[in-house]
C-alpha positions in Angstrom: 0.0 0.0 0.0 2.3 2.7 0.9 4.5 1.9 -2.3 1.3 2.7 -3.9 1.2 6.1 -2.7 4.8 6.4 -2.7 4.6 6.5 -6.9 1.5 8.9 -7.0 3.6 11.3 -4.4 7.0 11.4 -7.2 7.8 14.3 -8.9 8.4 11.8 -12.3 4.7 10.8 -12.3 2.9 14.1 -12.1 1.3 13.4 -15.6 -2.5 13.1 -13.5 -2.8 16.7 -13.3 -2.1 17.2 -17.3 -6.2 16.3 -17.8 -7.0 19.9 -16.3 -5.3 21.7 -19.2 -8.0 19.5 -21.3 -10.9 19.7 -18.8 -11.0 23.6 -18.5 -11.3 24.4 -21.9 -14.0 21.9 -23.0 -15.9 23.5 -19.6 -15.2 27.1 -20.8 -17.0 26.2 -24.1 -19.8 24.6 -22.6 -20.5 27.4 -20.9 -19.8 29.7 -23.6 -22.5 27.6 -25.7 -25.4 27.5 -23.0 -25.1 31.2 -22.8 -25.4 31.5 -26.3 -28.3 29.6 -26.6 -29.7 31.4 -23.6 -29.3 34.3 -25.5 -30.6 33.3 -28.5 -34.0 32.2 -26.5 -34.4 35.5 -25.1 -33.8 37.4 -28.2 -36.5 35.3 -30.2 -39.3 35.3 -27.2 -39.3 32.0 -25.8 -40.0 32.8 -22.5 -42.2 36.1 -23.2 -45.3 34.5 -22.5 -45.2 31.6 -20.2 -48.9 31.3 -18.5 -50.9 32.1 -21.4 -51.1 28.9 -23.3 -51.9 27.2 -20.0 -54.7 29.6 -19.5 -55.6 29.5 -23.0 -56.0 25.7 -22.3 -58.7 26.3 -19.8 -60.8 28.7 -21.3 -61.2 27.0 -24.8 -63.5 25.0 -23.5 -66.5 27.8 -23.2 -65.9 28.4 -27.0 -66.6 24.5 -27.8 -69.8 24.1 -25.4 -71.2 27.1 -26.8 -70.8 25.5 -30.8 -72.3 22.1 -29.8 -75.3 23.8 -27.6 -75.7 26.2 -31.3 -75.6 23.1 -33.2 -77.7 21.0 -31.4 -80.4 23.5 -31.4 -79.6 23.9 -35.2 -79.9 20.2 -35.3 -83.1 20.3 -33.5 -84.6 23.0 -36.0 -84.0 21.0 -38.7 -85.6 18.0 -37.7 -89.0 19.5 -37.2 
């Protein structure tokens, strides 16, 4: 065990910090990217109206129950 750790402590094998001069880059342009496409969201109005479709949802249904009650009387008309 402890000529494990004696190898990971030796100035010859410091090669295990080399993957940070990979890692920070490919995290900087991640970044870069999602605040780019945050951006982009803004600037074409994603997120201008949020609650109105869920609303719109809702009160749809008054619109449909008042065309089946019209043409059911309509319906009804006709018949006799």
């Amino acid at each position: 065990m402890l000529c494990g750790l004696t190898e990971l402590n030796s100035p010859d094998n410091n090669n295990h910090m080399d993957i940070i001069y990979l890692l920070l880059p490919v995290a900087l342009i991640i970044v870069i990217i999602i605040i780019a496409v945050f951006f982009w969201a803004v600037k074409s109005d994603q997120f201008d109206d949020l609650e109105g479709p869920a609303h719109r949802i809702l009160m749809d249904d008054d619109k449909i129950t008042e065309d089946k009650t019209a043409a059911t009387a309509n319906e009804t008309e006709n018949k006799s």
